[in-house]
PDB file with one MODEL, atoms N, CA, C and O in Angstrom:
MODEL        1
ATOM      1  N   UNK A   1       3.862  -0.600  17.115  1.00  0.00           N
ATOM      2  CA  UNK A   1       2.724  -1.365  16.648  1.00  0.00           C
ATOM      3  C   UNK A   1       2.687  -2.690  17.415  1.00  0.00           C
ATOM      4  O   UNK A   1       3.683  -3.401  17.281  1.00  0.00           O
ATOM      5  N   UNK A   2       1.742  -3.115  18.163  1.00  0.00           N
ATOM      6  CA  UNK A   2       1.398  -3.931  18.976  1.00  0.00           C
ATOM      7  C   UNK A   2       1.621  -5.086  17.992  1.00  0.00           C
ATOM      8  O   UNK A   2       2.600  -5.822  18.114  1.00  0.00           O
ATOM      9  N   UNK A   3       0.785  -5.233  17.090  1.00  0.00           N
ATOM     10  CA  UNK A   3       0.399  -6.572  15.923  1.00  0.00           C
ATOM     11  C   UNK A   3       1.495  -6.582  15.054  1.00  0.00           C
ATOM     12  O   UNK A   3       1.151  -7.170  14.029  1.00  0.00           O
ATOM     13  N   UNK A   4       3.002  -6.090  14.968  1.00  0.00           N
ATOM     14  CA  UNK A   4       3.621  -5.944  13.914  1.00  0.00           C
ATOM     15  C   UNK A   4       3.710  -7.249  13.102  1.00  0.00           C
ATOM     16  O   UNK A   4       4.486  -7.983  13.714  1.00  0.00           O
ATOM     17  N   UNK A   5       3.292  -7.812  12.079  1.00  0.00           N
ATOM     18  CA  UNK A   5       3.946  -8.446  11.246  1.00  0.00           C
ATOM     19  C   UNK A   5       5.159  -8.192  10.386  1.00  0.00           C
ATOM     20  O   UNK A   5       5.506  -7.106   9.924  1.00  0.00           O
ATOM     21  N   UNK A   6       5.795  -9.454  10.232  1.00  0.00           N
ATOM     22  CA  UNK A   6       7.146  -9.751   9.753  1.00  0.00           C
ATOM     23  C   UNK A   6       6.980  -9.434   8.284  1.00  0.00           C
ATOM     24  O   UNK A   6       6.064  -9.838   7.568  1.00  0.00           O
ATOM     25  N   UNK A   7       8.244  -8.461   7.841  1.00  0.00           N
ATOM     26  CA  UNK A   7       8.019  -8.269   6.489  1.00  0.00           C
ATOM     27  C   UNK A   7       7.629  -9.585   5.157  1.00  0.00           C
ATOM     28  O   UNK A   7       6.784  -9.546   4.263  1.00  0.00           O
ATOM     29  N   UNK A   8       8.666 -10.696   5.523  1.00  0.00           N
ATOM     30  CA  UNK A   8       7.939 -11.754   4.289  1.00  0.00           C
ATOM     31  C   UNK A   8       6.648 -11.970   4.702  1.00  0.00           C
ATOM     32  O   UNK A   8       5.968 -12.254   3.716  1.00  0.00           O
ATOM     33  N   UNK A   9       5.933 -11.964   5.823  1.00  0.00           N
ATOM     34  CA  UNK A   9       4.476 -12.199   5.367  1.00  0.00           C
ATOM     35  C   UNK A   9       3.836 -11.250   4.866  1.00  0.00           C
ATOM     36  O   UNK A   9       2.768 -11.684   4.434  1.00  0.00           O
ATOM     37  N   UNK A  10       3.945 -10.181   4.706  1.00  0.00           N
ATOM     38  CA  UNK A  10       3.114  -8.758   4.170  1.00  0.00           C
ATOM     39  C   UNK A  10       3.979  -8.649   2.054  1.00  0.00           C
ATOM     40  O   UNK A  10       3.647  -8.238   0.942  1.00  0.00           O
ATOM     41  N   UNK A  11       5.204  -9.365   2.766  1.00  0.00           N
ATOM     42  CA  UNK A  11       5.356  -9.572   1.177  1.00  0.00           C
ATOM     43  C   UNK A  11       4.761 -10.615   0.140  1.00  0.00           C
ATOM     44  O   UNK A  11       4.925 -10.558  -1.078  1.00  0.00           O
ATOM     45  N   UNK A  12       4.053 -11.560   0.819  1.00  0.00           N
ATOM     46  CA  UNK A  12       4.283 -13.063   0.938  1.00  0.00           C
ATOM     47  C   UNK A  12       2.215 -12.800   0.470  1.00  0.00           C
ATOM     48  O   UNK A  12       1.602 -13.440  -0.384  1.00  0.00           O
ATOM     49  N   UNK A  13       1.648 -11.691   1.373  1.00  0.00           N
ATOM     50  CA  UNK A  13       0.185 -10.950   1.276  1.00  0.00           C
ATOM     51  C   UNK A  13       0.110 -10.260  -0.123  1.00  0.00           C
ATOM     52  O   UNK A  13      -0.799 -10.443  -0.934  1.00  0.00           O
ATOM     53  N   UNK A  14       1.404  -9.279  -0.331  1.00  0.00           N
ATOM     54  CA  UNK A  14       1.105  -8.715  -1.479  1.00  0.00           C
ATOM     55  C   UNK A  14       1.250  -9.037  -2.454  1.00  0.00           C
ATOM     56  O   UNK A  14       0.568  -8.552  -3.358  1.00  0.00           O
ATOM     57  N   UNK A  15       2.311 -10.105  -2.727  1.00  0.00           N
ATOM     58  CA  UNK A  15       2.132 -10.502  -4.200  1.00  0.00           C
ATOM     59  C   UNK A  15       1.018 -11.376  -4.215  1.00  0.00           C
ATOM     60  O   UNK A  15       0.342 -11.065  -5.196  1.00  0.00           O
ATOM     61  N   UNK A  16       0.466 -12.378  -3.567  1.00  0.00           N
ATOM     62  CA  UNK A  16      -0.487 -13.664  -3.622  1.00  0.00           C
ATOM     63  C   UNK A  16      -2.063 -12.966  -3.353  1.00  0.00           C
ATOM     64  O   UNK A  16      -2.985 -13.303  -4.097  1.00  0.00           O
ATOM     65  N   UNK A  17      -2.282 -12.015  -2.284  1.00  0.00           N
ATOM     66  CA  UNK A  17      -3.895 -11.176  -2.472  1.00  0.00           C
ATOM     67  C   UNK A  17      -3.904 -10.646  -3.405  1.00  0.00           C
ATOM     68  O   UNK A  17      -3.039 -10.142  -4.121  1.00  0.00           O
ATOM     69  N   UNK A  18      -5.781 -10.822  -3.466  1.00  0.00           N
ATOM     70  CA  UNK A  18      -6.131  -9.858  -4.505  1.00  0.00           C
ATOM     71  C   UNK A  18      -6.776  -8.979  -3.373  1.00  0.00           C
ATOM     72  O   UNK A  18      -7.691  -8.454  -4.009  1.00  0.00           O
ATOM     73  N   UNK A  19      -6.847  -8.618  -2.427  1.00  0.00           N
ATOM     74  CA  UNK A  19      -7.139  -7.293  -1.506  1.00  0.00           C
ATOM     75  C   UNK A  19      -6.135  -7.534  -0.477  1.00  0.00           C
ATOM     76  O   UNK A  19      -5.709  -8.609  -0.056  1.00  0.00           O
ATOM     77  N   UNK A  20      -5.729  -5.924  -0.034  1.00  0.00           N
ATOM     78  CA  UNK A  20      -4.643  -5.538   0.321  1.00  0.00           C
ATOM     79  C   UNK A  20      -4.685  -4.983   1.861  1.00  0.00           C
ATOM     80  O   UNK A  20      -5.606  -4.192   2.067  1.00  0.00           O
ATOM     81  N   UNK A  21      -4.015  -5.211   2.741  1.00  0.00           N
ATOM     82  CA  UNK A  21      -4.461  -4.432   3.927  1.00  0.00           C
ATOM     83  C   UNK A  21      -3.080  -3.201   3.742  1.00  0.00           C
ATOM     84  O   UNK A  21      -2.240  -3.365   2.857  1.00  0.00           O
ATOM     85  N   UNK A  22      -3.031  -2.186   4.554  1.00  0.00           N
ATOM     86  CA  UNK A  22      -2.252  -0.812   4.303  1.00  0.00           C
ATOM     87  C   UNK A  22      -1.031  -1.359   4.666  1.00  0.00           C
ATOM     88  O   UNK A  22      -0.059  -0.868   4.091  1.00  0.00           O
ATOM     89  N   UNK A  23      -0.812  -2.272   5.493  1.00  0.00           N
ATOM     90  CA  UNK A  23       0.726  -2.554   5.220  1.00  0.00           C
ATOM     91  C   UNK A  23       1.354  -3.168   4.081  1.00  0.00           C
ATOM     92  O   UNK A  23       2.525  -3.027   3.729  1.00  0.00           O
ATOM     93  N   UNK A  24       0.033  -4.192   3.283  1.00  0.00           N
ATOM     94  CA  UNK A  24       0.436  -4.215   2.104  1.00  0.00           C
ATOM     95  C   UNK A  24       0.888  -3.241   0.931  1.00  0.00           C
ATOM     96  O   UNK A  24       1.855  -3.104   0.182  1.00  0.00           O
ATOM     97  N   UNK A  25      -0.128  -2.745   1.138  1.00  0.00           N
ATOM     98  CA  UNK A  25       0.502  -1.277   0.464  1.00  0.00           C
ATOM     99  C   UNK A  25       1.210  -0.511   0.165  1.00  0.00           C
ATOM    100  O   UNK A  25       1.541   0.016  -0.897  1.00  0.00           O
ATOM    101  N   UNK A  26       1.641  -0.381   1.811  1.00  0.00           N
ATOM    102  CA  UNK A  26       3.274   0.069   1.721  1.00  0.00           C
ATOM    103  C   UNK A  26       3.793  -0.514   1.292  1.00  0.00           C
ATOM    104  O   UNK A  26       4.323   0.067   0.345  1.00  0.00           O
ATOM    105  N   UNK A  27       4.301  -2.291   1.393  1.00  0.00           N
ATOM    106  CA  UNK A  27       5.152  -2.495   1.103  1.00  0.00           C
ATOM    107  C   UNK A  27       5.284  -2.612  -0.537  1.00  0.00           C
ATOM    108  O   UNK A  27       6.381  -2.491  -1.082  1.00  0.00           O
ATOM    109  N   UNK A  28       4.009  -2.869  -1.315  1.00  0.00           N
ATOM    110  CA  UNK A  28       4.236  -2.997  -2.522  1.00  0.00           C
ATOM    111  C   UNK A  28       4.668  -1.386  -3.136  1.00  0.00           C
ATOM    112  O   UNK A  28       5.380  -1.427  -4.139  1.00  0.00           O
ATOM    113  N   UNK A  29       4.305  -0.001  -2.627  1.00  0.00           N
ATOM    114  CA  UNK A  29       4.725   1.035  -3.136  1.00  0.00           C
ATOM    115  C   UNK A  29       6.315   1.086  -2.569  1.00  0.00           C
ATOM    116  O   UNK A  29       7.059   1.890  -3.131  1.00  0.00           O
ATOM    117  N   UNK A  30       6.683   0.529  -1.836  1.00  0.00           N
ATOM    118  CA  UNK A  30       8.022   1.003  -1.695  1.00  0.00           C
ATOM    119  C   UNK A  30       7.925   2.092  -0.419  1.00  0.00           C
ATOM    120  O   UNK A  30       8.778   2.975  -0.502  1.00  0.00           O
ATOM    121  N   UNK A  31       7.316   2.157   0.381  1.00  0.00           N
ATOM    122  CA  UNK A  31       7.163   3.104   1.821  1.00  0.00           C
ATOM    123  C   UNK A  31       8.055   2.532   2.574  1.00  0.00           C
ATOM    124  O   UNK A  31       7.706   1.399   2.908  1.00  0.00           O
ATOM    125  N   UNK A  32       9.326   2.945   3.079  1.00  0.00           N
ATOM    126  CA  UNK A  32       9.767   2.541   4.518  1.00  0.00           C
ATOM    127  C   UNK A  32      10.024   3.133   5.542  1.00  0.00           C
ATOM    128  O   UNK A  32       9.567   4.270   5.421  1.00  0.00           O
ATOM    129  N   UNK A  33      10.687   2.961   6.866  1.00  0.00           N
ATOM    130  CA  UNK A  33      11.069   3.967   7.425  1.00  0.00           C
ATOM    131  C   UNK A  33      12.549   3.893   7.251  1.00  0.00           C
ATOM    132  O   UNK A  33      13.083   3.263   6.339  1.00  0.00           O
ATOM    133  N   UNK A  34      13.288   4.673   8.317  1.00  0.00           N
ATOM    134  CA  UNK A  34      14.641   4.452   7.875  1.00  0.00           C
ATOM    135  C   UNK A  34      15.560   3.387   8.251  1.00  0.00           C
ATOM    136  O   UNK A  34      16.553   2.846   7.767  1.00  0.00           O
ATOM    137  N   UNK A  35      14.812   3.291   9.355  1.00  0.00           N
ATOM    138  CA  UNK A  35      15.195   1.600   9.748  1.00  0.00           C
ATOM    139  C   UNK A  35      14.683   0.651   9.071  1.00  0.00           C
ATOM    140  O   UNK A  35      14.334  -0.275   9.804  1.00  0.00           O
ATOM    141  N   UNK A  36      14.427   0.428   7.661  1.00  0.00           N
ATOM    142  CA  UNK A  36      13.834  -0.390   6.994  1.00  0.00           C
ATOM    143  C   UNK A  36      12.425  -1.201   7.517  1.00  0.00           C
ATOM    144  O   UNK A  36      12.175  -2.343   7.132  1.00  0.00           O
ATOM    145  N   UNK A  37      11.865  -0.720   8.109  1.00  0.00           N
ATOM    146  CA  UNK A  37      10.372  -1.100   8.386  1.00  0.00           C
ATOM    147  C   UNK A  37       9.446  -0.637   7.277  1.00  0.00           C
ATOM    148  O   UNK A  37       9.694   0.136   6.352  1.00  0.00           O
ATOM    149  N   UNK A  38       8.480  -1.191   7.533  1.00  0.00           N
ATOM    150  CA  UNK A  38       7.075  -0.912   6.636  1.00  0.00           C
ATOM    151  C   UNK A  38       6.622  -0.081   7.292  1.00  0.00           C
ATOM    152  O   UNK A  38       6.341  -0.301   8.470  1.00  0.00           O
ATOM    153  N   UNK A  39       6.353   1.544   6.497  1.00  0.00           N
ATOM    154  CA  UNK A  39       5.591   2.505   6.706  1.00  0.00           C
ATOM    155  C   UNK A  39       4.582   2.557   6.512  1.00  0.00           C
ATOM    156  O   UNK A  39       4.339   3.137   5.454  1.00  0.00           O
ATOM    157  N   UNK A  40       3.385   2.063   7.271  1.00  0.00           N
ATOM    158  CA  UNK A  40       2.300   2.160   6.971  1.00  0.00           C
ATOM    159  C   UNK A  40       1.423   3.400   7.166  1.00  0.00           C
ATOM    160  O   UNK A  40       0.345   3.717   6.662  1.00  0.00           O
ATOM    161  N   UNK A  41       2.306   4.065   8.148  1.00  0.00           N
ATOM    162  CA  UNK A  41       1.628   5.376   8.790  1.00  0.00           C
ATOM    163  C   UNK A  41       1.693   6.429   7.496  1.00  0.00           C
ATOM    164  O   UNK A  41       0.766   7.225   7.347  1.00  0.00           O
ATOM    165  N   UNK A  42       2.744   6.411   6.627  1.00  0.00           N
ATOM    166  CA  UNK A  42       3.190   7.217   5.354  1.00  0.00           C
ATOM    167  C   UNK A  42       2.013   6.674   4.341  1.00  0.00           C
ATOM    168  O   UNK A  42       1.425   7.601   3.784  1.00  0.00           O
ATOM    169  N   UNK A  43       1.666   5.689   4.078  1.00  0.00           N
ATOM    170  CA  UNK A  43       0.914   5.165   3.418  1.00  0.00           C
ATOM    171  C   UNK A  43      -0.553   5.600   3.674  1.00  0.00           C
ATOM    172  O   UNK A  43      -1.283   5.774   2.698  1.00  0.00           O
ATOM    173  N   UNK A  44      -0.987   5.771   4.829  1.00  0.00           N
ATOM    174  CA  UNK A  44      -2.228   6.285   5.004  1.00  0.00           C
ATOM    175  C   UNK A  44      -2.328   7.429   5.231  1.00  0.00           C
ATOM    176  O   UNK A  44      -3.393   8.045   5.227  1.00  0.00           O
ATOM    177  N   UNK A  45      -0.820   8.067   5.555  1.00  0.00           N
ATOM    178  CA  UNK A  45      -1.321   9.938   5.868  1.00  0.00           C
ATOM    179  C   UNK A  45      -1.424  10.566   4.476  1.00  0.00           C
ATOM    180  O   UNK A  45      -2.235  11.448   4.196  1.00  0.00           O
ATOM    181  N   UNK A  46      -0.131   9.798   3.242  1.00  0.00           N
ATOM    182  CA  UNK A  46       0.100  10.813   2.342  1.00  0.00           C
ATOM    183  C   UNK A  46      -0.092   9.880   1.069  1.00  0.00           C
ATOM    184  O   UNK A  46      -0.147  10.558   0.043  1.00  0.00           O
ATOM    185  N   UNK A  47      -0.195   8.677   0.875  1.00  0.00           N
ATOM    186  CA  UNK A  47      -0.737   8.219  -0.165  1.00  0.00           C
ATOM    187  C   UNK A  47      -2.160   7.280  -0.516  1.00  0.00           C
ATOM    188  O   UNK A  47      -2.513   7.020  -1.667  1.00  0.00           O
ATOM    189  N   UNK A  48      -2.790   6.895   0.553  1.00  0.00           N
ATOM    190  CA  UNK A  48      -4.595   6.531   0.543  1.00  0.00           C
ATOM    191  C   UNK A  48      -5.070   7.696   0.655  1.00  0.00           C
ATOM    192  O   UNK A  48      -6.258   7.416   0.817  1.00  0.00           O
ATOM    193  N   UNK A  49      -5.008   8.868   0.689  1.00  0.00           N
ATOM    194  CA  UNK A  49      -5.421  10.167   0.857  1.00  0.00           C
ATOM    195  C   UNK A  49      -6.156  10.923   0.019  1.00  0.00           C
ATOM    196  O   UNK A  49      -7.206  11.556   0.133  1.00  0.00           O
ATOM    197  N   UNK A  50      -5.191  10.675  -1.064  1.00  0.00           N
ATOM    198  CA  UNK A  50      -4.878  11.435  -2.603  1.00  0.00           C
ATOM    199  C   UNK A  50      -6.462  10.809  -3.452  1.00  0.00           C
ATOM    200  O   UNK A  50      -7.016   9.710  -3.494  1.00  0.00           O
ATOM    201  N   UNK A  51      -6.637  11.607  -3.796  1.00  0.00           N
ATOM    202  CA  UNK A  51      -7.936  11.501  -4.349  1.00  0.00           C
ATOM    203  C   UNK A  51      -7.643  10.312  -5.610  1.00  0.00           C
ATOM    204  O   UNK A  51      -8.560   9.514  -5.804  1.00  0.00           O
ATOM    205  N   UNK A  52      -6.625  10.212  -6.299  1.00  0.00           N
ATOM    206  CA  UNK A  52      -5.972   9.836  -7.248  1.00  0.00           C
ATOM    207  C   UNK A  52      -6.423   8.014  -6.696  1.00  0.00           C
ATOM    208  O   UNK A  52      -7.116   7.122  -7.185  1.00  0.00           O
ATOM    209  N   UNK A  53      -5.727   8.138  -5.663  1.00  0.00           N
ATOM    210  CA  UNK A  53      -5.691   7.206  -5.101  1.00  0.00           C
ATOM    211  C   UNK A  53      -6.923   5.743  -5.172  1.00  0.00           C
ATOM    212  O   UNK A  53      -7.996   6.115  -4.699  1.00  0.00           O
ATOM    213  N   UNK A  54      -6.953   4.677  -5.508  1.00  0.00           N
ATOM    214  CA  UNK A  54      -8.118   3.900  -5.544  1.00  0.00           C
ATOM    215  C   UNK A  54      -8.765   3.529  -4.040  1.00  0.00           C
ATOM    216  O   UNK A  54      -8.042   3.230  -3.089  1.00  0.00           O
ATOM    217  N   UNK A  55     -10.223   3.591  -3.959  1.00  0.00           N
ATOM    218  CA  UNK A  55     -10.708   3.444  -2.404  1.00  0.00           C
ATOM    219  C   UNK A  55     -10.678   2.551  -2.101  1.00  0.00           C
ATOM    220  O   UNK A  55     -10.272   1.744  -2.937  1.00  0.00           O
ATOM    221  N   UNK A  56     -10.918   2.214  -1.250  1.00  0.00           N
ATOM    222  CA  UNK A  56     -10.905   0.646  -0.107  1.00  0.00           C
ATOM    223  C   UNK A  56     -12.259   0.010  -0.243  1.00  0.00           C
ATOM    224  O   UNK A  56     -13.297   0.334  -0.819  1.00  0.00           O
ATOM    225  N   UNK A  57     -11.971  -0.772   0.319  1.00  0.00           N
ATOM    226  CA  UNK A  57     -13.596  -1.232   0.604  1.00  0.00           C
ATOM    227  C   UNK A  57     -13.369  -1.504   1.958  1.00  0.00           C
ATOM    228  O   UNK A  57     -12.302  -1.837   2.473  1.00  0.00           O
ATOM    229  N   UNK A  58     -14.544  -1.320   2.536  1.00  0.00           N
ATOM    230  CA  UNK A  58     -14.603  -1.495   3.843  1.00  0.00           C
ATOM    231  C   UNK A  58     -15.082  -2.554   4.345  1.00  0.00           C
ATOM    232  O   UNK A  58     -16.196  -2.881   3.936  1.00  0.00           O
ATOM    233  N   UNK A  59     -14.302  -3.564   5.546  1.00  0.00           N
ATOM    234  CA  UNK A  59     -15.098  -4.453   5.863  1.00  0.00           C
ATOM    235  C   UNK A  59     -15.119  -4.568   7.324  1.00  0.00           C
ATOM    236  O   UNK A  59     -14.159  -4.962   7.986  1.00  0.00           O
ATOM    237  N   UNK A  60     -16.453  -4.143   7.884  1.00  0.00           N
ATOM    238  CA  UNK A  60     -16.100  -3.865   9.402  1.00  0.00           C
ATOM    239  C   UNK A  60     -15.099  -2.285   9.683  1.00  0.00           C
ATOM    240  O   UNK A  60     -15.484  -1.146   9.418  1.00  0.00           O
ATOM    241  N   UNK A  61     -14.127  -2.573  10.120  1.00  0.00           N
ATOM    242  CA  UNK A  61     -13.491  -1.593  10.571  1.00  0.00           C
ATOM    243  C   UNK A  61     -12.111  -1.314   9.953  1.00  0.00           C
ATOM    244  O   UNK A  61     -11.457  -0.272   9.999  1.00  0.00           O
ATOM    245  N   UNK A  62     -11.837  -2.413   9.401  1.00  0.00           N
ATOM    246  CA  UNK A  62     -10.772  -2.675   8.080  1.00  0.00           C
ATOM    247  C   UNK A  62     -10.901  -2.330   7.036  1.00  0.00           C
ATOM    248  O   UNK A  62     -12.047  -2.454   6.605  1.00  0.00           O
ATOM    249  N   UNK A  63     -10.054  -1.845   6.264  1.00  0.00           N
ATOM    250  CA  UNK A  63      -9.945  -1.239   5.106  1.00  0.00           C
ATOM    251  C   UNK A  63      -8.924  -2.413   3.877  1.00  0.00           C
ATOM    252  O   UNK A  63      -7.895  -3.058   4.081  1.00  0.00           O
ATOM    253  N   UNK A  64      -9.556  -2.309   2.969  1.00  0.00           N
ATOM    254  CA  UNK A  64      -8.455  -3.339   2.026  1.00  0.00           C
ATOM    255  C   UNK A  64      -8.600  -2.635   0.853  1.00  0.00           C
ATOM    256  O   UNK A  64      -9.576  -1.938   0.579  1.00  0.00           O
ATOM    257  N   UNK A  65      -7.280  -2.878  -0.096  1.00  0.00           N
ATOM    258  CA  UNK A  65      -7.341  -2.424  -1.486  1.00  0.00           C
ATOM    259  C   UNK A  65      -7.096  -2.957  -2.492  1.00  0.00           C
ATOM    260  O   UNK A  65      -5.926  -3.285  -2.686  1.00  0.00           O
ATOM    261  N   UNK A  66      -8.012  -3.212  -3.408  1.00  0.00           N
ATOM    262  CA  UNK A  66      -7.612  -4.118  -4.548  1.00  0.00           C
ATOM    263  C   UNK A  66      -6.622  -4.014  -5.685  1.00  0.00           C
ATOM    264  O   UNK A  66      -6.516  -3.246  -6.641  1.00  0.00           O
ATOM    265  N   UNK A  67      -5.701  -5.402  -5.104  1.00  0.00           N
ATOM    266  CA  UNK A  67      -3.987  -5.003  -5.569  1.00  0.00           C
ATOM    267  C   UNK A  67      -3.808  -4.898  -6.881  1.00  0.00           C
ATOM    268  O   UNK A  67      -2.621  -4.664  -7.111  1.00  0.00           O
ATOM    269  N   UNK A  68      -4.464  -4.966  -7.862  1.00  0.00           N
ATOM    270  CA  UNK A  68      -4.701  -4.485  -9.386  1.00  0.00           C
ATOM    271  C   UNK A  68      -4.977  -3.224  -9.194  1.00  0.00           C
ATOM    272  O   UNK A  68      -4.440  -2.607 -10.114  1.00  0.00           O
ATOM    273  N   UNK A  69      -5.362  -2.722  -8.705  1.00  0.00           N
ATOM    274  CA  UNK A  69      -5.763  -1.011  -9.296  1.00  0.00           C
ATOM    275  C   UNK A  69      -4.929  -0.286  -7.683  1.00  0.00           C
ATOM    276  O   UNK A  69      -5.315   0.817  -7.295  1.00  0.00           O
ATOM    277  N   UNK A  70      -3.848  -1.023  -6.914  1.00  0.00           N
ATOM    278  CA  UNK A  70      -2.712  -0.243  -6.454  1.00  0.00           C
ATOM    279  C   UNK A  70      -1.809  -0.030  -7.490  1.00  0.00           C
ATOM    280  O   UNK A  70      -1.356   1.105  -7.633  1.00  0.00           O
ATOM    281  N   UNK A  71      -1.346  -1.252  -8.506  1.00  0.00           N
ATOM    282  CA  UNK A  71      -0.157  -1.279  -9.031  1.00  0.00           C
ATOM    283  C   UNK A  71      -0.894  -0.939 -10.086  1.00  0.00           C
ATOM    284  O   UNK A  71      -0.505  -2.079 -10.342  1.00  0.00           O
ATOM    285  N   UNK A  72      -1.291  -0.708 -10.616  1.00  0.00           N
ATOM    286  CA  UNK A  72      -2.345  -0.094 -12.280  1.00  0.00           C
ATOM    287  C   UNK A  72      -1.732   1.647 -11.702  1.00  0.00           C
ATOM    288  O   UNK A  72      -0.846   2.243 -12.315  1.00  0.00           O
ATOM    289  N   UNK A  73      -2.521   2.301 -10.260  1.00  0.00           N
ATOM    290  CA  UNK A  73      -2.289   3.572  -9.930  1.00  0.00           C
ATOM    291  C   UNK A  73      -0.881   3.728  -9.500  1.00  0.00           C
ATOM    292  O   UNK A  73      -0.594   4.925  -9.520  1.00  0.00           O
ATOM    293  N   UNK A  74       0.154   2.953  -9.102  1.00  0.00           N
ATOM    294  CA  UNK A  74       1.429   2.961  -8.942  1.00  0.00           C
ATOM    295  C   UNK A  74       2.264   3.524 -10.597  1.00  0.00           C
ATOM    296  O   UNK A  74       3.104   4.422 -10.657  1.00  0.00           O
ATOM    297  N   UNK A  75       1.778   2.765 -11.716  1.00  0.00           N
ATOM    298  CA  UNK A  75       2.428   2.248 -12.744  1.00  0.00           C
ATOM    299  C   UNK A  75       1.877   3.788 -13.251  1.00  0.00           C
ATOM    300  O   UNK A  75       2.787   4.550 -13.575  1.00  0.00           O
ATOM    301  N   UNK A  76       0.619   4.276 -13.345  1.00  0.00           N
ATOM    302  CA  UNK A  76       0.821   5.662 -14.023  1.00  0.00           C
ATOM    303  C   UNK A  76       1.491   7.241 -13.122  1.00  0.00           C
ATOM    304  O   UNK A  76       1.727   8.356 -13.588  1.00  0.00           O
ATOM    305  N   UNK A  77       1.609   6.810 -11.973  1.00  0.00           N
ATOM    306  CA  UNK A  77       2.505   7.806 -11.034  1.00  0.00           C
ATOM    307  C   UNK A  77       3.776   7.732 -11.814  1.00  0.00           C
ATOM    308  O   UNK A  77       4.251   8.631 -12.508  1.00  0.00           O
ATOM    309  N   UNK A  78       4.251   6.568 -11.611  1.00  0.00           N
ATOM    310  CA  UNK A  78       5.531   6.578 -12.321  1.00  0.00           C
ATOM    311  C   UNK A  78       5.765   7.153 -13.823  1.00  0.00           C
ATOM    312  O   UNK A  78       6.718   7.833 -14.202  1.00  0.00           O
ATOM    313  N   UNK A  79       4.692   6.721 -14.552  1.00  0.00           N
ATOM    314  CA  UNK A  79       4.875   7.518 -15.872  1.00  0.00           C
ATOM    315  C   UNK A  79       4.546   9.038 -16.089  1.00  0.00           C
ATOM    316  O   UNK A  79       5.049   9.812 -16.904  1.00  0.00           O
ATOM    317  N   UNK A  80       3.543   9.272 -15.121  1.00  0.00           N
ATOM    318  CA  UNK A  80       3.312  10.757 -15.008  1.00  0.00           C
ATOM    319  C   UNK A  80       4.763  11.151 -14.605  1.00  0.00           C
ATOM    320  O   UNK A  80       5.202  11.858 -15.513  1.00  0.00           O
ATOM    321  N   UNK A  81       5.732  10.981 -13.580  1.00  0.00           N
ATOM    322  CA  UNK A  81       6.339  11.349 -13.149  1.00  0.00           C
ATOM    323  C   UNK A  81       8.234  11.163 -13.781  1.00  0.00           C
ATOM    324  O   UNK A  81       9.299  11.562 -13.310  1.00  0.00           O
ATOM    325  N   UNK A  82       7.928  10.479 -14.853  1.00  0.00           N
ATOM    326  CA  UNK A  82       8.802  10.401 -15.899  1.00  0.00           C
ATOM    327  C   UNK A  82       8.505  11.388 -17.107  1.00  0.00           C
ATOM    328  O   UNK A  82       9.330  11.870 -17.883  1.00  0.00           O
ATOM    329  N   UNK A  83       7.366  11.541 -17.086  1.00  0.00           N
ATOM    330  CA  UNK A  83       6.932  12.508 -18.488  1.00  0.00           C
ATOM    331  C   UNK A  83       7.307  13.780 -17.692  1.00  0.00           C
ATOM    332  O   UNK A  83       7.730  14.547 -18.557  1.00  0.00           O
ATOM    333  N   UNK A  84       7.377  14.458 -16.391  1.00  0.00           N
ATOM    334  CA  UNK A  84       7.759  15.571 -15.961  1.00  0.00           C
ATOM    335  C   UNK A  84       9.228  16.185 -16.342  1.00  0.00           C
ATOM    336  O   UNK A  84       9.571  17.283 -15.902  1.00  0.00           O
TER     337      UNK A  84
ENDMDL
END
């Protein structure tokens, strides 16, 4: 990734925005790679995907997501996935 930003600023994005760009995303779901990077590529192949999933809004060519209804849709994955 040409533009990589440094993880405290994408951490530093997700707790303080209220819209999210996909690396935020990742990092607030917990996506990494194994070298501890931010997976953003995981984030957009297999979890913005999911119908479940809340949409973006589009601005220009950017995509953002509003970080209340990531962690609202985070928080019932987890309980769905505890009630299993």
């Amino acid at each position: 990734m040409a533009d990589e930003i440094d993880v405290n600023t994408i951490a530093a994005m997700a707790r303080d925005a209220e819209w999210l760009s996909a690396d935020a995303c990742a990092f607030i779901l917990g996506l990494t790679t194994r070298g501890g990077k931010i997976n953003r590529r995981a984030f957009l192949e297999r979890v913005a995907v999911r119908s479940s999933f809340p949409r973006p809004m589009a601005i220009g060519s950017k995509k953002l997501w509003n970080r209340e209804a990531v962690v609202a849709w985070a928080d019932d994955e987890a309980r769905i996935s505890r009630a299993s």
